[in-house]
C-alpha positions as CSV (number, residue, x, y, z in Angstrom):
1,X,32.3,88.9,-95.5
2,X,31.0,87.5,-92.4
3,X,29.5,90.2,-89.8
4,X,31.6,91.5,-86.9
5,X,29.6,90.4,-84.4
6,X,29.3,87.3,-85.7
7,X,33.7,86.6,-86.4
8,X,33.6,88.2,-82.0
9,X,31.6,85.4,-81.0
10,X,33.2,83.3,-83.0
11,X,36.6,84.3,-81.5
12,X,34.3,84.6,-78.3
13,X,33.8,80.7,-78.4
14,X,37.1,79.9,-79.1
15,X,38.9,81.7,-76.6
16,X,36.7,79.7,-74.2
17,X,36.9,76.8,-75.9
18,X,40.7,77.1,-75.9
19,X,41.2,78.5,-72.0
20,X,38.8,76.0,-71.0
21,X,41.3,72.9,-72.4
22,X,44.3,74.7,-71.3
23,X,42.7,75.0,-67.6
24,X,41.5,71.2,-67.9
25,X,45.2,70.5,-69.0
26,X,46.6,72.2,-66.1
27,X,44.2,70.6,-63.6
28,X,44.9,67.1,-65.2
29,X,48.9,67.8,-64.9
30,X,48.3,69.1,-61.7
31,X,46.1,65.7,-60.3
32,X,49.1,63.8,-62.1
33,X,52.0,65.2,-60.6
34,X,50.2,65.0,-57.2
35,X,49.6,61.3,-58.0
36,X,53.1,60.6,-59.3
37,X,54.1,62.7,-55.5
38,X,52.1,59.8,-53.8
39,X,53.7,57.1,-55.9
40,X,57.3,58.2,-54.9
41,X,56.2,58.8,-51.3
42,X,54.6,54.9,-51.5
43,X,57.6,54.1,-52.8
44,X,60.0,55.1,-50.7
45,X,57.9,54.0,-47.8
46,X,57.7,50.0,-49.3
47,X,61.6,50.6,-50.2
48,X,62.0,51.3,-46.5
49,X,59.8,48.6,-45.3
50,X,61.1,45.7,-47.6
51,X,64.4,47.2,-46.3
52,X,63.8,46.5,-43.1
53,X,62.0,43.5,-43.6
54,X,65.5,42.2,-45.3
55,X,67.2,43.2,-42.0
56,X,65.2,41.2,-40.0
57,X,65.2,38.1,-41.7
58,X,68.6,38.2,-41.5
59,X,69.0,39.6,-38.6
60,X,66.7,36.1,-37.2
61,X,68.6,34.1,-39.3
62,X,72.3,35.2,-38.0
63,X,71.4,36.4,-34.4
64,X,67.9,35.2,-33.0
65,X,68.3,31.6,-34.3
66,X,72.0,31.1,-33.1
67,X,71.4,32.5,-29.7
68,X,68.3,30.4,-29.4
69,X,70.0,27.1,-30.3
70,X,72.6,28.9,-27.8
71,X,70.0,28.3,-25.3
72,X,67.6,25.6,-25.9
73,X,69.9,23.0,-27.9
74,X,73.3,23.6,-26.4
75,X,72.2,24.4,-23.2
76,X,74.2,27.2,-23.0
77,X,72.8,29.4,-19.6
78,X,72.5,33.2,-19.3
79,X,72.4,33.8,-23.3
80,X,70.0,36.9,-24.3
81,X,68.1,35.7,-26.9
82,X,66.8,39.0,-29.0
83,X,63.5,40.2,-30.2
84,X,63.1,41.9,-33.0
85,X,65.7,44.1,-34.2
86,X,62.9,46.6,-36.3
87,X,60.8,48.0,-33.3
88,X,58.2,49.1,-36.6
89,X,57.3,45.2,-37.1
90,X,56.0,44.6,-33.7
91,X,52.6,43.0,-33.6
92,X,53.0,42.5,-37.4
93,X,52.7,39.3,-39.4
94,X,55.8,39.2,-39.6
95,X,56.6,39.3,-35.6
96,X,53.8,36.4,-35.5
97,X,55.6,34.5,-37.5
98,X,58.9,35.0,-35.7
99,X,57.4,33.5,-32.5
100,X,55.7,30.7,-34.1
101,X,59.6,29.6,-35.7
102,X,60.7,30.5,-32.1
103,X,58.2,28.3,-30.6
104,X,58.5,25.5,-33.1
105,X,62.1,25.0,-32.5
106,X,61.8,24.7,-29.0
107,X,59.4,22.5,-29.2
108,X,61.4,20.0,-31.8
109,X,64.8,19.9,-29.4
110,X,62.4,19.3,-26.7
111,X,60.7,16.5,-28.1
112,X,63.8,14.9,-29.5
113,X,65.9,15.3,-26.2
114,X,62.8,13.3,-24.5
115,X,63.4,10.7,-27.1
116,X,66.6,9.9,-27.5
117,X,66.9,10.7,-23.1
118,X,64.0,8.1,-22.7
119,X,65.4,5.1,-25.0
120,X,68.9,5.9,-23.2
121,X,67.5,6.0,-19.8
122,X,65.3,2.8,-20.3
123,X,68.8,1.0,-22.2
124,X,71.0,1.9,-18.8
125,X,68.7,0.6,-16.6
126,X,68.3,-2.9,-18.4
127,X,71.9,-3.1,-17.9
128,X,72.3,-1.6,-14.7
129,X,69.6,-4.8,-13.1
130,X,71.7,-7.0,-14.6
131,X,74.9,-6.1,-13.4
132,X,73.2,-4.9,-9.7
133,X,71.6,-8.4,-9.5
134,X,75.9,-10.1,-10.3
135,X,77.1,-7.9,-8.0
136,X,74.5,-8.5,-5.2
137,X,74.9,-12.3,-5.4
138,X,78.9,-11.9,-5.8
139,X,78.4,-10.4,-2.8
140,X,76.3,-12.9,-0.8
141,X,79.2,-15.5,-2.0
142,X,81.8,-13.5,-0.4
143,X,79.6,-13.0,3.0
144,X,79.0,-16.1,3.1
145,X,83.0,-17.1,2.3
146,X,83.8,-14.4,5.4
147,X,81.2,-16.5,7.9
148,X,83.2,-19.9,7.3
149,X,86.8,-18.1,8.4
150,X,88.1,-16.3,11.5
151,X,88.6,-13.0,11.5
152,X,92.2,-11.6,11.9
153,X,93.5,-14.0,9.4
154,X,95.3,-12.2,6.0
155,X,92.4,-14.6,3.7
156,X,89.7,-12.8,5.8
157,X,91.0,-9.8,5.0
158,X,91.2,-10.4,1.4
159,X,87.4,-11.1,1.4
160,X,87.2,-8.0,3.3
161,X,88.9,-5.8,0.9
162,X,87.1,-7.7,-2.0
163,X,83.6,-7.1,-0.3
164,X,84.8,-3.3,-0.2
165,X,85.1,-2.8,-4.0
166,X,82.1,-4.5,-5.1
167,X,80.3,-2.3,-2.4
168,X,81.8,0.9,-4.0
169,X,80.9,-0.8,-7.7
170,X,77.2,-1.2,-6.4
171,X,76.8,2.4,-5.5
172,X,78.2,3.3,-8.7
173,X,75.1,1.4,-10.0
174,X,72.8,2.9,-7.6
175,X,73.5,6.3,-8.6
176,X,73.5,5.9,-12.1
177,X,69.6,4.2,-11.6
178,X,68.8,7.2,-9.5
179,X,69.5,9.5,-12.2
180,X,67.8,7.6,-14.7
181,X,64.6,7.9,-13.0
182,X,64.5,4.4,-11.0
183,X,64.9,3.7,-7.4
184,X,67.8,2.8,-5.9
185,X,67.1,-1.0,-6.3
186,X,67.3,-1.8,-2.2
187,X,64.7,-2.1,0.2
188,X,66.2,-2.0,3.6
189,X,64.0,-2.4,7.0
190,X,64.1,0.3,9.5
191,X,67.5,1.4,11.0
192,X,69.4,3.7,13.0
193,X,71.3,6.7,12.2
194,X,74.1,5.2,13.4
195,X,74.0,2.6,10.9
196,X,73.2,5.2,8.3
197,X,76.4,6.6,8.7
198,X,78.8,3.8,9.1
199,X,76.7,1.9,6.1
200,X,77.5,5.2,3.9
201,X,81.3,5.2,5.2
202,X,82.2,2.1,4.3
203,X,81.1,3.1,0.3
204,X,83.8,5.4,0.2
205,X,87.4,4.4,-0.7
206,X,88.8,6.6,1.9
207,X,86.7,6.3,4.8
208,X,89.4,6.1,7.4
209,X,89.9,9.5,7.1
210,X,85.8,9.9,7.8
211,X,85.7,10.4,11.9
212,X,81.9,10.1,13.0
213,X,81.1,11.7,16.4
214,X,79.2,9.1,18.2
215,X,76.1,10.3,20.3
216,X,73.8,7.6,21.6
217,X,71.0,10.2,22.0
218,X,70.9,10.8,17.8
219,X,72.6,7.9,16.8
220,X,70.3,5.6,18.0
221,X,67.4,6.9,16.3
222,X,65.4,5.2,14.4
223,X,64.9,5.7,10.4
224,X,62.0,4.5,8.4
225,X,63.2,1.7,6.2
226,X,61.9,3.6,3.0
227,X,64.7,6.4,3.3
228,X,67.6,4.3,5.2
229,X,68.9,3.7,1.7
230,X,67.9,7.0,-0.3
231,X,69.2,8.7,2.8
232,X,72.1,6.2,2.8
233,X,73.3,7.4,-0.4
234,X,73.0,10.8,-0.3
235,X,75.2,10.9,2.4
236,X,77.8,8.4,0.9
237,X,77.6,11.3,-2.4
238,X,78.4,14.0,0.7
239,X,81.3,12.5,2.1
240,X,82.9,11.2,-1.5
241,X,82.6,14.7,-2.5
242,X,84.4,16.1,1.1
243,X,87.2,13.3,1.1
244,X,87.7,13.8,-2.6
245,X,88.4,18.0,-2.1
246,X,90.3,17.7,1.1
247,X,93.6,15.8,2.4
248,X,92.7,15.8,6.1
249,X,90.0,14.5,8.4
250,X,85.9,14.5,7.1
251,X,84.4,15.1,10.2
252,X,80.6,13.5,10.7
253,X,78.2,14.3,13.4
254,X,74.1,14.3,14.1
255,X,72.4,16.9,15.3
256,X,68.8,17.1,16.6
257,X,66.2,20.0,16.0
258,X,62.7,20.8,16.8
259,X,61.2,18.8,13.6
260,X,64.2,16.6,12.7
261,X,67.6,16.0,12.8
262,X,70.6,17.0,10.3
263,X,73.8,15.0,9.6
264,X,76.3,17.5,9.1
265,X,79.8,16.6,6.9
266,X,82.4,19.3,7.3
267,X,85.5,19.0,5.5
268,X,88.7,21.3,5.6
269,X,89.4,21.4,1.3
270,X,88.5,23.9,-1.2
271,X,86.0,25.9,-0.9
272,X,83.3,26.8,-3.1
273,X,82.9,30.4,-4.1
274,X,79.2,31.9,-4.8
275,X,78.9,30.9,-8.4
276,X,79.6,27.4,-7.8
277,X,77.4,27.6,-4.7
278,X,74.7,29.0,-6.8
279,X,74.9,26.4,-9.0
280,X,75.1,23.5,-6.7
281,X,71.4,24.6,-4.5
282,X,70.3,24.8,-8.0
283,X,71.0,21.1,-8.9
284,X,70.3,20.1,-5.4
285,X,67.1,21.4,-6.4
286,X,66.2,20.3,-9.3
287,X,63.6,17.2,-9.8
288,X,64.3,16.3,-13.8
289,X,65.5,13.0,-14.6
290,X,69.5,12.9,-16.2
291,X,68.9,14.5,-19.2
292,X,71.7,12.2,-21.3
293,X,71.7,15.0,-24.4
294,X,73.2,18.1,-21.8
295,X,75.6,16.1,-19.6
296,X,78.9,18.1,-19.9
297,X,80.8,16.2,-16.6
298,X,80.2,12.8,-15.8
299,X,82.5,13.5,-13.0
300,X,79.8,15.9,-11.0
301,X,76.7,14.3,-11.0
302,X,76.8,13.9,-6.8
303,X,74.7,16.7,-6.1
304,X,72.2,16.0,-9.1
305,X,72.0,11.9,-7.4
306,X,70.9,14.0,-4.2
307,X,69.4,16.5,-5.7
308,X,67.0,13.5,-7.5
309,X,66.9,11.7,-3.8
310,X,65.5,14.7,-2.1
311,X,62.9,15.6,-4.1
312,X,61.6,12.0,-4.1
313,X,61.5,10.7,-0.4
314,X,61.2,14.0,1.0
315,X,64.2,15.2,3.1
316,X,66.5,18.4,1.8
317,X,70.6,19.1,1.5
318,X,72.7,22.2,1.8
319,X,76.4,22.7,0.7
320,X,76.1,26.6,1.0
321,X,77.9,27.1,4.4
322,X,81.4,27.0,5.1
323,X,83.0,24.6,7.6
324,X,84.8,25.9,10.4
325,X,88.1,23.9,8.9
326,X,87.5,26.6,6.1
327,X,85.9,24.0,3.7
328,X,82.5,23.4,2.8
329,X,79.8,22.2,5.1
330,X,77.0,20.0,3.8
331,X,73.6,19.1,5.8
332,X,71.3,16.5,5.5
333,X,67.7,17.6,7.0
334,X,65.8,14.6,7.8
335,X,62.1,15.7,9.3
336,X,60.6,14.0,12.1
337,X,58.0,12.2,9.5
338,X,60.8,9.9,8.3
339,X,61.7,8.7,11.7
340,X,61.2,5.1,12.2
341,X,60.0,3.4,15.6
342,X,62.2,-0.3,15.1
343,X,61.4,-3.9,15.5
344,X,58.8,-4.3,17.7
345,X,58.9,-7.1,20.8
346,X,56.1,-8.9,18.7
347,X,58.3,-8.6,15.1
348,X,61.7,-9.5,17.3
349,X,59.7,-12.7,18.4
350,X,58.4,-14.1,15.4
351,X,61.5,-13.7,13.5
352,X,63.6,-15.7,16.5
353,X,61.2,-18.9,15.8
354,X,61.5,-18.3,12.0
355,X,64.9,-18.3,12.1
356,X,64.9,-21.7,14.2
357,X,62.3,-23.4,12.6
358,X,64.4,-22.3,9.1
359,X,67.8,-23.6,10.8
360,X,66.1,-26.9,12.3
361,X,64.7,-27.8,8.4
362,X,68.4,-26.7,7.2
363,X,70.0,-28.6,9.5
364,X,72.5,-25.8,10.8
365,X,72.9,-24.6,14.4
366,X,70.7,-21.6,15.7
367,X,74.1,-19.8,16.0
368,X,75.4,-20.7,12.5
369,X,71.8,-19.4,10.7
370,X,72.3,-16.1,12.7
371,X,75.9,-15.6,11.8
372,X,74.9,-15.9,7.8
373,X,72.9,-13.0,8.7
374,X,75.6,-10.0,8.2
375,X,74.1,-7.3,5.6
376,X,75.2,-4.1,4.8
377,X,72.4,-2.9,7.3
378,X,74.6,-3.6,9.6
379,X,77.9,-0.7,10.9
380,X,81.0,-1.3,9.2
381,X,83.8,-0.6,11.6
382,X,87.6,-1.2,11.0
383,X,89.1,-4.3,12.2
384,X,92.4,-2.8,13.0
385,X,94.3,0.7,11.9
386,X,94.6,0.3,8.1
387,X,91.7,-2.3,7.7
388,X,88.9,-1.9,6.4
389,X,85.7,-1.3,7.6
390,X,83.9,-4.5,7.5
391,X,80.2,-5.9,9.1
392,X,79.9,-6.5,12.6
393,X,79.1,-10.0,13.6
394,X,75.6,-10.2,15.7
395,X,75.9,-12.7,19.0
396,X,74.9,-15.9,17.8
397,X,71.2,-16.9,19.2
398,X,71.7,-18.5,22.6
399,X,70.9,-22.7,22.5
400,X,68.8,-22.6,25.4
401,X,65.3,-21.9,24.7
402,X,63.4,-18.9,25.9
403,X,61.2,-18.9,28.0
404,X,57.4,-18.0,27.2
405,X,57.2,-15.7,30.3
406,X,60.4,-13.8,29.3
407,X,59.2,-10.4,26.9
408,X,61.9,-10.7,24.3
409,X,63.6,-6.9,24.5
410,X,62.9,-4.5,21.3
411,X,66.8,-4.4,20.4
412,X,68.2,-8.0,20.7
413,X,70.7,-8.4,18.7
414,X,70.1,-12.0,18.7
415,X,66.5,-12.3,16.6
416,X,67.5,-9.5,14.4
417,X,70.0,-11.5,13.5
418,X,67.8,-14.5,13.0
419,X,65.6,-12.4,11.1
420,X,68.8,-10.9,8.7
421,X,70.0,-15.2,8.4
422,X,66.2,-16.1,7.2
423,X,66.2,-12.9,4.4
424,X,69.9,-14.2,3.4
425,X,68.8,-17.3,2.7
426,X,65.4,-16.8,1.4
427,X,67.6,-14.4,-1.6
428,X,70.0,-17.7,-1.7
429,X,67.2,-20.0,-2.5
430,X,65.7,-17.6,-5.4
431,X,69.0,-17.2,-7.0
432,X,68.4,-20.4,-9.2
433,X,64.5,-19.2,-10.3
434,X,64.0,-16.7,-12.9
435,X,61.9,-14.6,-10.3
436,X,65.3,-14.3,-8.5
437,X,67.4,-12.9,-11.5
438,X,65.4,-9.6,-12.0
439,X,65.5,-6.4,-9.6
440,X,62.3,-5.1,-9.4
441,X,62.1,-1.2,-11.2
């Protein structure tokens, strides 16, 4: 029989023994159901996070990327394009990659629109020299057809009316190399305002109804030969765009200001509200090139040729005011820089004895080589009510010869139209080279 003292400590030991493992047991459940706590907490929280990682991607899939395309590829304006729809993800991985898509995408319709608008721009303008270059010399044939008849007589007129469409076909071509970057494929030497305007009204089909208020003080003024025809044609855009929104009289007139002069077109159509306002200063200011991929209306590409025009060669238009016939008024501003000074008496002088020496070797009368010498530089007036407007005839050059002592006078008619019969015929004699079938881009 063992001793009492010893069975107590015995008992003693395991009592400890046993409270010691039940405390070590409760500590361990304890740590466990604290851990198992965190688990369900770290659940939850990754439950929520691949939740809203799930809404996102979807969300950029059905809303961001549409929108997007919305705006870059369709070129649809004024379309939001959302950011993230978690505001937890910001700055994450996640939002990085967002942009980078984002970025990527713009990128890939920007660099195909260049492509494709490149190969279409550079395919329109191979065919626009080659038509340009048929319709110039189908041109020359009819001026020179118009030289060997009287006018009045119903086959002049003919010529006249058929000189009048291919003019209107040639600035069909003009505008269409304008907005595909090029020039528009005419050199002309310095002219007057005057001229500008009557040049730009007979390119209309209705330019009877065009009245031009005549002031010699601003319509004899000089314009540099590098913007007669830019400037030519922006105005010709104007005034097709007033007679085609109005029934009644386009009224034309040139007003001088402290560092230039306007041309101002006021027409008595439709007017444009603010919307369509706003959107015309903004393609009128606008530099790009036609992009081909976005065009949406063939039919209103005016402003976008001026818009291309003024940006270039450095003058400015404005359709935003109203006329005082109620319709819209349009302004060209042409600063002081791009005023021209004219032939001078020295210029005036040679061309009279290249023009003689060139008719003496052709064997045609001083009068007859200055007659050939009609170009559109010269103002297209109507021959009679209902006729249309067709190109002044110069004085022929007088027989007798000058004399040395004589200064020849800055504006005679007479060598400048020498000087137009030797360009005439120095085009005529390169029609049958290769040189002479190309337009230079």
């Amino acid at each position: 029989m063992l001793d009492p003292q010893v069975t107590t400590a015995i008992l003693g030991v395991g009592f400890a023994a046993t409270s010691a493992g039940l405390f070590a047991q409760t500590r361990a459940k304890r740590l466990l159901a604290s851990r198992c706590a965190g688990l369900e907490k770290q659940h939850e929280s990754d439950g929520t996070r691949i939740a809203a990682l799930e809404t996102e991607v979807r969300y950029f899939a059905e809303v961001t990327i549409p929108a997007l395309v919305d705006v870059v590829a369709r070129g649809h304006r004024g379309v939001p394009v959302p950011g993230l729809s978690q505001e937890q993800l910001a700055g994450t991985v996640v939002d990085h990659a967002h942009q980078a898509v984002r970025r990527l995408l713009q990128e890939a319709v920007a660099v195909t629109r260049e492509q494709i608008g490149r190969a279409a721009r550079s395919s329109v303008r191979d065919m626009i020299d080659e038509a340009q270059t048929g319709l110039h010399r189908c041109q020359m044939r009819v001026v020179e057809e118009m030289e060997r008849h009287p006018d009045g007589t119903a086959y002049h007129q003919s010529l006249m009316n058929f000189d009048h469409l291919v003019t209107q076909s040639l600035h069909t071509l003009q505008r269409m190399r304008i907005l595909t970057g090029s020039w528009p494929g005419l050199q002309r030497a310095d002219c007057t305002v005057r001229e500008v305007v009557e040049s730009a009204r007979g390119r209309i089909s209705d330019y009877l109804r065009v009245s031009y208020t005549y002031e010699p003080r601003t319509g004899e003024t000089w314009l540099e030969g590098r913007v007669v025809e830019p400037v030519t044609v922006a105005l010709t855009e104007l005034l097709s765009n007033a007679t085609a929104f109005s029934d009644g009289k386009v009224f034309v007139e040139v007003q001088a200001f402290q560092t230039g002069y306007c041309i101002v077109v006021d027409d008595g159509g439709l007017s444009m509200n603010r919307f369509q306002r706003e959107e015309a200063s903004r393609v009128l200011g606008q530099r790009e090139v036609l992009d081909v991929t976005t065009v949406q209306d063939t039919g209103q590409l005016g402003f976008a040729v001026i818009g291309r025009l003024t940006s270039e060669y450095g003058f400015s238009a404005d359709v935003t005011s109203t006329s005082p016939y109620g319709g819209v008024r349009a302004v060209l501003r042409i600063p002081l820089e791009l005023c021209g000074h004219g032939p001078t008496d020295e210029e005036i002088e040679a061309n009279r004895h290249a023009a003689a020496s060139l008719a003496r070797h052709t064997s045609l009368p001083t009068g007859a080589a200055a007659a050939a010498g009609a170009t559109d530089a010269t103002p297209l007036e109507p021959t009679a009510p209902g006729g249309l407007p067709q190109r002044r005839r110069r004085s022929p050059v007088a027989t007798a010869p000058t004399r040395a002592s004589e200064p020849a006078p800055a504006d005679d008619p007479d060598a400048f139209s020498a000087s137009l019969a030797q360009l005439g015929r120095t085009i005529h004699d390169t029609e049958n080279t290769p040189e002479g079938d190309q337009l230079h881009d």
